[in-house]
N, C-alpha and C positions, 0 to 999 in steps of 0.2 A: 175202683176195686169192687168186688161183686163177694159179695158173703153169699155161702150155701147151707142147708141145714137139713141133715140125714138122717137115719136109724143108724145107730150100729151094726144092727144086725141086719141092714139091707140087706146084704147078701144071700143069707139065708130066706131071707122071706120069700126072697125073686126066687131062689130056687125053687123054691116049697111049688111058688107059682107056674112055672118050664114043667112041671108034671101035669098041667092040666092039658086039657085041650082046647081048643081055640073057640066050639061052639059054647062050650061052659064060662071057659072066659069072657066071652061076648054076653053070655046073661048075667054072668054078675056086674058087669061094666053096666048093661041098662040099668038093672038093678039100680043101682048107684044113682045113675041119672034119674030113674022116677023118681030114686028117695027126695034129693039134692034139687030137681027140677030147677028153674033158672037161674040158681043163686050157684051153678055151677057149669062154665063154659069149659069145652072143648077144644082145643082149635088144633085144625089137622095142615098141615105145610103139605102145598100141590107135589111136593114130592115123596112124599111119606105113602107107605107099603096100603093097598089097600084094603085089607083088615081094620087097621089103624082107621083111614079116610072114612067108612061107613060108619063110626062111631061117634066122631066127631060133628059138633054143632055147628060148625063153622070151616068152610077149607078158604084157601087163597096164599097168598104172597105173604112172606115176612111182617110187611109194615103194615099191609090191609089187616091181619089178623090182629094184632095187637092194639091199632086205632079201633076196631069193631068191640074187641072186649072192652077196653078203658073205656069206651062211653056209652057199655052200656050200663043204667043205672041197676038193674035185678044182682049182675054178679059178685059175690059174695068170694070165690076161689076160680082160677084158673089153672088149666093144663096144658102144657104146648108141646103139641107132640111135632118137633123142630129140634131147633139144634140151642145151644147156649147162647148167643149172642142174641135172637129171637126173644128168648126166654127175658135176658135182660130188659131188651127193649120194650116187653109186654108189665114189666115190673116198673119201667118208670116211669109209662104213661098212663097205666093205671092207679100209680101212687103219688103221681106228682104231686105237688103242696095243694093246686085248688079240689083236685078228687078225695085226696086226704079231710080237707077242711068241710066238703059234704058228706062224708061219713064220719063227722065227729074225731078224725082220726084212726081210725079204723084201715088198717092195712087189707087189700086184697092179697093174698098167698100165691103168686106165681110156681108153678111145680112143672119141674122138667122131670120125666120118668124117667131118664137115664144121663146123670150129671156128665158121662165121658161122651155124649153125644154131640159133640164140639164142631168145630167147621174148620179146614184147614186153611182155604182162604183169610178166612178173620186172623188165623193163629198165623199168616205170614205179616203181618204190620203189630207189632208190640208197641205200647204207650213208650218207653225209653228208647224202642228203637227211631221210631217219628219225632222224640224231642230229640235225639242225637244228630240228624239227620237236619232238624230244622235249625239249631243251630250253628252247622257247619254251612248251611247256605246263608247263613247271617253274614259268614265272614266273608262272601264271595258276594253279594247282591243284596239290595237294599230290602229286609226281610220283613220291613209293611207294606210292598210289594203284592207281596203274597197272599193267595188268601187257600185255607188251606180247608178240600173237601175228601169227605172220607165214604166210601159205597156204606149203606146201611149194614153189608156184612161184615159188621167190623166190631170190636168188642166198645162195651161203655167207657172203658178210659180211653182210647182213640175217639170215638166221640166228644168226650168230656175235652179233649184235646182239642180238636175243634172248634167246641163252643167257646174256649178260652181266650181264643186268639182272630175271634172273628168270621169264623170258617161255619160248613154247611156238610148237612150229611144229604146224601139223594139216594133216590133208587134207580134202579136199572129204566123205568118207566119216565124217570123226569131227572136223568144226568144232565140231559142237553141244559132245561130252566137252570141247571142251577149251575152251569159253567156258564150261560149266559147272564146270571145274577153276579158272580164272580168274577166275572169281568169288568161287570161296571162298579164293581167297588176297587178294584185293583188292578195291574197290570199282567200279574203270575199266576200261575195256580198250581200248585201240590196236590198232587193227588192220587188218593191209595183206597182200600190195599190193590182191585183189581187192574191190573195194565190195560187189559182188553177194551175194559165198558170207557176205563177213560179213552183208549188211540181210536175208540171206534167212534166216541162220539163229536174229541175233538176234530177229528181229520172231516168227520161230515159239516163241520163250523166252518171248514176250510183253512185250518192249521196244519201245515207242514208237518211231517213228520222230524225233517231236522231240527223243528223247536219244539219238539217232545224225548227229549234225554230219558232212558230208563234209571232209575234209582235202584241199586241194589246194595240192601242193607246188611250185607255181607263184607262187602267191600269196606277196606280200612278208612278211605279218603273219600270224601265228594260224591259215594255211594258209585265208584269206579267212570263218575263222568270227568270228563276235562273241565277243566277251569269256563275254557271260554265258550263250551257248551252249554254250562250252566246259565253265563249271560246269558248268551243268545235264546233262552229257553223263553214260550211259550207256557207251557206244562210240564210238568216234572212228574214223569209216574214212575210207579213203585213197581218193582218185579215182583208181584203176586200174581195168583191164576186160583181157578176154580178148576179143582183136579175134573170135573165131569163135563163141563163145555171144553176144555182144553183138549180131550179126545180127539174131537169130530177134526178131520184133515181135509186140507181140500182133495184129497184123493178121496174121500167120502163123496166129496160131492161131485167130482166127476163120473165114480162109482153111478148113481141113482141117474144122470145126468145122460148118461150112455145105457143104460139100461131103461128108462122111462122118459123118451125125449119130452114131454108135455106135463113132465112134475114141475110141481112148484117146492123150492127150498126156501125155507124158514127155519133160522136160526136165531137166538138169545146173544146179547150183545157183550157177553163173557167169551164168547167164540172169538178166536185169533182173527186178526185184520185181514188174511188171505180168502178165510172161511166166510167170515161178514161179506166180502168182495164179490164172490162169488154166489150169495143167495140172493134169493129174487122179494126176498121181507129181514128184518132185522128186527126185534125186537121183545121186551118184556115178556117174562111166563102171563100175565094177563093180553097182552096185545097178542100172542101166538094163540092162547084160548082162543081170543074174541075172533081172529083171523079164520081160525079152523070153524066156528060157531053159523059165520055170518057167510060162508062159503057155498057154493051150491052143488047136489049130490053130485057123485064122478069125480070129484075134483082129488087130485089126488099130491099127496103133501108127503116132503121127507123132512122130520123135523131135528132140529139141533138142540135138545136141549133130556134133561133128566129122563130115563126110562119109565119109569114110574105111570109120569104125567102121559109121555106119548102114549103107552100102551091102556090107561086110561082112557083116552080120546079117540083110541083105534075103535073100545065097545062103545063109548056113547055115542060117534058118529059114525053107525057102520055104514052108513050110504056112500062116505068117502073113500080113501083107501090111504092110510095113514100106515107111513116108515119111522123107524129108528133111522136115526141119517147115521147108519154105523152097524156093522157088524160086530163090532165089541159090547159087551156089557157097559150101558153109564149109568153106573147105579150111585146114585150117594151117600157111600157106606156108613159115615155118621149117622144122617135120618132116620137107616132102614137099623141102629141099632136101639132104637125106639118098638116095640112091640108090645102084641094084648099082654104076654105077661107082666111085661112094667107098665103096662098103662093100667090094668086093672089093680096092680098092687097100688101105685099112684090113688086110684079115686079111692079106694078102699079105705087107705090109711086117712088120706083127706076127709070124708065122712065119720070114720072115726075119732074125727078131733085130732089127730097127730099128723100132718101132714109131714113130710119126708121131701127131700129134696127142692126145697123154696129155696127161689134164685130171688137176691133181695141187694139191688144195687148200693153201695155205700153213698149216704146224702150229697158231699159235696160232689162225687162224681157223677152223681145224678144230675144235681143243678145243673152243671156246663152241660152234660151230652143234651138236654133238651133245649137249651140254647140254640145248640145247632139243628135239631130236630124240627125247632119251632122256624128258624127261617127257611127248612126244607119246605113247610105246611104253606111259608106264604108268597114261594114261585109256583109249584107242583098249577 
């Protein structure tokens, strides 16, 4: 469970703040940051609107940003201009009991600037839905079998879930270690919330797709699998999806494919099995960076993953020549509902002694999800 702690009158404040304009907004945000200097980190998610991203102390991936604030010793408050589950995670690695016990007890204040900035992915796998689920496979297969792993986009009680029963959170950068740590403690594996990052990373282990059952926790019975699919299961994934890689079609990629014979396609392993199939890289928003980074001028890339970043990547490497693998918008409307006006109300209130919107994981669900946190730290 994750307690939140608001103004009342947020509402009103954020509006007061939608009257300004962006460059004013931006000085009072430095402001802030001179007053506060390192006893107050930023931290900007590779998808978040670039307003946002020039402000921030810190940009990267979900789990990178949260391990970078938790150790460092100067921060005194955080803000994470991300989504809820992020924000979680950055609360209990900076408050865990041994950082607690070097600050005398002393909480760091995780602040999300906008508490409805949620993720839809994480919101497809619910803590009752995964205990419901885990034990109707009890009744069908020997369920210490199992060992059960959850993508870091997932909320602290799906974590906490996890760490209960033995199980591992991973990121999209290290699913493979930790389906290969999960094997050798077990025979099964469960795992949620995204279908994709699991079918893409088991089938590359060389796992059938017919011992990969989809689990749909909608479904009244056995999450609509058969009985004797369930045996026969490998891995058992959960029908979730990340609304912004589930876009990109392979008719995207035939699109650039026929249009620019000598691209190269690079996609995020949230992309459907046909998509992944079909590119010439797979992998994490830091391995697509580094891909695009270490590349030599001309080379020219159509990429599979959040707008944002691509079109970030278009200005830093213009020697390249860098696509949207998509004609549609893939924007990720959560992130982009983070902006200077809630980010500067955010530091504002923060410097002013009243911080607004602290995301502050409840203990014992804290305990388990770093459990499983902590065996993600020791395959990665």
């Amino acid at each position: 469970m994750t307690t939140s702690s608001s103004s009342s009158t947020s509402k009103l404040n954020i509006s007061c703040y939608e009257s300004l304009d962006n460059a004013e907004l931006a000085e009072r945000i430095r402001r802030v940051k001179a007053e506060m200097g390192p006893r107050l980190l930023i931290l900007g998610h590779h998808y978040q609107r670039d307003e946002v991203i020039e402000l921030a102390d810190l940009r990267g991936d979900s789990y990178g940003l949260s391990e970078q604030a938790a150790n460092n010793k100067d921060c005194e408050a955080i803000v994470f201009c991300g989504v809820h589950f992020m924000a979680e995670t950055a609360d209990m690695l900076a408050n865990r009991p041994e950082r607690l016990a070097e600050r005398d007890g002393r909480r760091v204040p995780v602040v999300l600037p906008d508490l409805e900035a949620g993720c839809s992915l994480a919101d497809m796998a619910e803590t009752n839905q995964v205990e419901r689920c885990w034990a109707e496979l009890a009744e069908v297969i020997d369920i210490d079998d199992v060992t059960p792993i959850t993508y870091v986009n997932s909320t602290a009680g799906v974590k906490a879930f996890c760490g209960r029963r033995g199980g591992i959170v991973c990121t999209s950068a290290n699913a493979r270690a930790a389906l290969d740590w999960a094997f050798r403690q077990r025979g099964r594996v469960l795992f949620f919330p995204d279908q994709h990052l699991g079918r893409n990373t088991a089938r590359a282990m060389g796992i059938p797709l017919e011992q990969m059952p989809l689990w749909n926790p909608k479904q009244p019975a056995l999450g609509g699998i058969p009985t004797e699919a369930v045996r026969r299961a490998k891995v058992i994934l959960w029908q979730g999806f990340c609304c912004v890689h589930q876009r990109f079609t392979p008719h995207d990629v035939a699109h650039f494919r026929a249009k620019y014979p000598d691209i190269k396609i690079i996609v995020h392993p949230e992309c459907m099995m046909e998509v992944a199939d079909m590119a010439d890289a797979v992998g994490s928003t830091s391995f697509i960076i580094r891909a695009i980074e270490q590349s030599p001028p001309g080379t020219r890339w159509a990429v599979g993953t959040e707008q944002n970043l691509v079109h970030r990547l278009r200005r830093e490497y213009p020697d390249q020549e860098i696509h949207l693998l998509s004609d549609k918008p893939s924007i990720c409307k959560t992130m982009s509902m983070i902006d200077l006006p809630r980010l500067c109300w955010s530091v504002e209130t923060l410097a002013a002694g009243a911080p607004a919107n602290v995301i502050e994981v409840e203990p014992e669900t804290a305990r388990w999800a770093l459990e499983a946190l902590k065996r993600m730290l020791e395959v990665r």
